[in-house]
C-alpha positions as CSV (number, residue, x, y, z in Angstrom):
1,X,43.4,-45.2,111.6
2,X,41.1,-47.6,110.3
3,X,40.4,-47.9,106.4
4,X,37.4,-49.8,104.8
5,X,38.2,-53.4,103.3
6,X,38.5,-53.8,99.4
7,X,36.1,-56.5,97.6
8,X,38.0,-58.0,94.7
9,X,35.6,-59.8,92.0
10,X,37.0,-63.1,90.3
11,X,35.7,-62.5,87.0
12,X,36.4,-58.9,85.7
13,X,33.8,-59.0,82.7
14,X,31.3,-59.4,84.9
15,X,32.0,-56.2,87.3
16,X,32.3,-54.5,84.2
17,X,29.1,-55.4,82.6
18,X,27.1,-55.0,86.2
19,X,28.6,-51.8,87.3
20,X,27.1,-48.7,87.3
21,X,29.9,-46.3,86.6
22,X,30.2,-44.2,84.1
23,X,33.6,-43.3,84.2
24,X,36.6,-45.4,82.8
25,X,37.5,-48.2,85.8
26,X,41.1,-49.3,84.1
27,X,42.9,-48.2,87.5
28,X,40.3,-50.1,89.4
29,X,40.4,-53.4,87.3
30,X,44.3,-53.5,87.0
31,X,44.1,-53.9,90.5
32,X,41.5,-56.7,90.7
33,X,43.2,-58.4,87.7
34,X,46.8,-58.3,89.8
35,X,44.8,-59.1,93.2
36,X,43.6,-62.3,91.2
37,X,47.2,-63.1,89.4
38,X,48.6,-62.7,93.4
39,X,46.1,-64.8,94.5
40,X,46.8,-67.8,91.7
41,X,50.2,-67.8,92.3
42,X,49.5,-68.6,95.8
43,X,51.0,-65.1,97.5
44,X,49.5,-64.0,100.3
45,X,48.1,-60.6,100.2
């Protein structure tokens, strides 16, 4: 089973303010806020 790859934006103000969503995202950028944490700790993901 093959699943699509996620895109994870290093500033989070800025795929808020560009997005076209109109829903609330918090699920969405707690992830790409702990994807970046991960990331700066130097974990591999």
């Amino acid at each position: 089973m093959l699943s699509s790859k996620k895109m994870y934006c290093i500033d989070t103000a800025l795929a808020e303010t560009i997005s076209f969503s109109f829903s609330d995202n918090s699920g969405r950028l707690l992830e790409n806020m702990t994807f970046i944490e991960l990331r700066r700790r130097g974990n591999e993901i």
